[in-house]
C-alpha positions as CSV (number, residue, x, y, z in Angstrom):
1,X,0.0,0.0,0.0
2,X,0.9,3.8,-0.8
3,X,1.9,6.2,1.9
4,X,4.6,8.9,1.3
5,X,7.5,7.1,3.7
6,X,6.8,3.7,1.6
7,X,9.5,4.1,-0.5
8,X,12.6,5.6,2.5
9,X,11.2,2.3,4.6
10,X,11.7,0.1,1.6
11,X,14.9,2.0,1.0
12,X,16.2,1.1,4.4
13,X,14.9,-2.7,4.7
14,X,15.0,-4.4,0.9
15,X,17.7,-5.3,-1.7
16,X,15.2,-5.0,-4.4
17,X,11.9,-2.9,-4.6
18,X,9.0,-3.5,-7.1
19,X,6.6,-0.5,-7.6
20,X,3.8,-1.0,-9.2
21,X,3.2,2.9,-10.2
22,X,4.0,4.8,-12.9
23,X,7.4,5.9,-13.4
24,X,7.2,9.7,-12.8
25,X,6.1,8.9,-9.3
26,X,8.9,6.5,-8.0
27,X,11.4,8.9,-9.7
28,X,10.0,11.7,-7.7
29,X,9.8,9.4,-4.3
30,X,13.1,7.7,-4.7
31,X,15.1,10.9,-6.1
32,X,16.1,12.3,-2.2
33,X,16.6,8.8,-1.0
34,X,19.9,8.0,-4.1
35,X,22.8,7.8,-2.6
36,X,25.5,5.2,-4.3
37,X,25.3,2.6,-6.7
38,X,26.5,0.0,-4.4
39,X,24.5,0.6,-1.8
40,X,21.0,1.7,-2.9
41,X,18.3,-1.1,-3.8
42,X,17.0,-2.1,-7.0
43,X,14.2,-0.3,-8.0
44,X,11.7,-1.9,-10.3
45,X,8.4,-0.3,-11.8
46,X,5.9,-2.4,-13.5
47,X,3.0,-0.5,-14.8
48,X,-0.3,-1.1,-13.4
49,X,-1.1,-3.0,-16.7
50,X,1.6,-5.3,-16.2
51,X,3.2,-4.4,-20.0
52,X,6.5,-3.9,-19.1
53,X,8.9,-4.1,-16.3
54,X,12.0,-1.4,-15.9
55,X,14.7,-1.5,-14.0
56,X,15.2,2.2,-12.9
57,X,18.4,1.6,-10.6
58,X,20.4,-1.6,-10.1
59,X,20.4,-3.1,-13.4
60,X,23.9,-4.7,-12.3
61,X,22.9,-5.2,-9.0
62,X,19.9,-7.2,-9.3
63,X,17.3,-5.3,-11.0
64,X,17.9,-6.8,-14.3
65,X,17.5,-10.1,-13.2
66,X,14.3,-9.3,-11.1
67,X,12.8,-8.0,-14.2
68,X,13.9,-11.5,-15.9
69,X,11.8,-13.4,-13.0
70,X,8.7,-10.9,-13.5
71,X,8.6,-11.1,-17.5
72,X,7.7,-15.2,-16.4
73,X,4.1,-13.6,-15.5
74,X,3.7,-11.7,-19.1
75,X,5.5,-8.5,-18.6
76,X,8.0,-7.7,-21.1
77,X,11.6,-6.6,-19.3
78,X,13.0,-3.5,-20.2
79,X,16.6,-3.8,-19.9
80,X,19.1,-1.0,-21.0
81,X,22.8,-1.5,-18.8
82,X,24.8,-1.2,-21.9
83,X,26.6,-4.4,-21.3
84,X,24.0,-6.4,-21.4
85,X,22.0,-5.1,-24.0
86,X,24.9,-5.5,-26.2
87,X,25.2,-9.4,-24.9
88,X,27.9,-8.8,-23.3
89,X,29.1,-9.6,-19.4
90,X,30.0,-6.8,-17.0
91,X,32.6,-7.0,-14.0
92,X,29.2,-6.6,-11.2
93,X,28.0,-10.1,-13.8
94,X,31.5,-11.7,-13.5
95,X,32.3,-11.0,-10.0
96,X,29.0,-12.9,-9.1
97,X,29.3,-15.9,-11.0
98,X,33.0,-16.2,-9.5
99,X,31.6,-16.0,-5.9
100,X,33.6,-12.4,-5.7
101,X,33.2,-9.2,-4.0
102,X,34.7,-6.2,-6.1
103,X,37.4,-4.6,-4.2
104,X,37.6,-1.3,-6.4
105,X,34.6,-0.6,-7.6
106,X,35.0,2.8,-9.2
107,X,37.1,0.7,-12.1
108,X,34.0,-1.3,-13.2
109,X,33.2,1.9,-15.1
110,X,36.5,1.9,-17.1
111,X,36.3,-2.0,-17.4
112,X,32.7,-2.6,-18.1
113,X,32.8,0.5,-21.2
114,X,36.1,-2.1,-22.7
115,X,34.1,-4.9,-22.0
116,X,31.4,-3.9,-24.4
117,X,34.6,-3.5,-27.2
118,X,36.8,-7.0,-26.2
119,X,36.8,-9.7,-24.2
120,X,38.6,-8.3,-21.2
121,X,40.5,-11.3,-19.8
122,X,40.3,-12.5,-16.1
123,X,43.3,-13.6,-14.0
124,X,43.5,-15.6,-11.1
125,X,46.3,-14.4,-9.2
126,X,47.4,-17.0,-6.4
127,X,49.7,-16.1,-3.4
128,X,51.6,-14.5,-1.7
129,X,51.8,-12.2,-3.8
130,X,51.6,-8.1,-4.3
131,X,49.6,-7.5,-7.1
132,X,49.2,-3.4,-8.2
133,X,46.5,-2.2,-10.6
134,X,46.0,0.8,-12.8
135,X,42.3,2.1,-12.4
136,X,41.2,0.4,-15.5
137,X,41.7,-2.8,-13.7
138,X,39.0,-4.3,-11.6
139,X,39.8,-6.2,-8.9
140,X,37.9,-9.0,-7.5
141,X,38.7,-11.1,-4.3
142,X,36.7,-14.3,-3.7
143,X,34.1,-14.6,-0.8
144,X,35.1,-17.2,1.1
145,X,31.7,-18.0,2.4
146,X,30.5,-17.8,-1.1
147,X,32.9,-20.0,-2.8
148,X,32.0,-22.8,-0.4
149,X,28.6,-22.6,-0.9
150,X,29.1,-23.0,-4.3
């Protein structure tokens, strides 16, 4: 149900939200509540008449794949992060299926615009070692806790 702290509770408890408005009033309710990238929710809108579903933040961070589970009732996903409308993998996409966290996350901006250009290649680095990066390297260190579950 609507009231006007829905959205700043939803904000503060969920890794995902799906709002079934239209999109001119989530962008006006979540607008003050933006902060960063990595830490802000998805945010999906489906209109009312279940047409389409749009990932209006998080794309890489969930939201495209929510709207991927919704399009399963009949709405068609609107999907438009660059990598993967191009079929391509980004470093958020890569990092996930490796069971990784990214350690310096201001380079998946570099890295995901060459990954829509080439194949950017991963290395596993094992150690000890001391590795240094340039900021158009993205590096990834595997979750421990994730990489058992797997």
């Amino acid at each position: 149900m609507y009231d006007k702290t829905i959205f700043k509770k939803a904000f503060e408890e969920y890794d995902a939200i799906v709002a079934v408005f239209a999109t001119g009033i989530v962008v006006r309710e979540i607008a003050p509540l933006i902060e960063d990238k990595w830490k802000d929710p998805a945010v999906i809108v489906v209109d009312s008449n279940m047409n389409f579903a749009i990932p209006l933040l998080g794309g890489h961070h969930g939201g495209n794949e929510v709207v991927r589970k919704i399009a399963e009732i009949g709405p068609v996903p609107v999907v438009t992060t660059a990598t993967e409308v191009h079929n391509r993998n980004s470093v958020e996409g890569i990092a996930k299926s490796l069971g990784c966290d990214i350690v310096n996350k201001p380079s998946t901006v570099q890295v995901n615009c060459a990954l829509l250009d080439e194949d950017v290649e991963v290395l596993e680095i094992k150690g000890p070692k001391i590795v240094i990066v340039g900021d158009d390297v993205s590096v990834l260190k595997r979750d421990e806790v994730k990489a058992e579950d797997k």
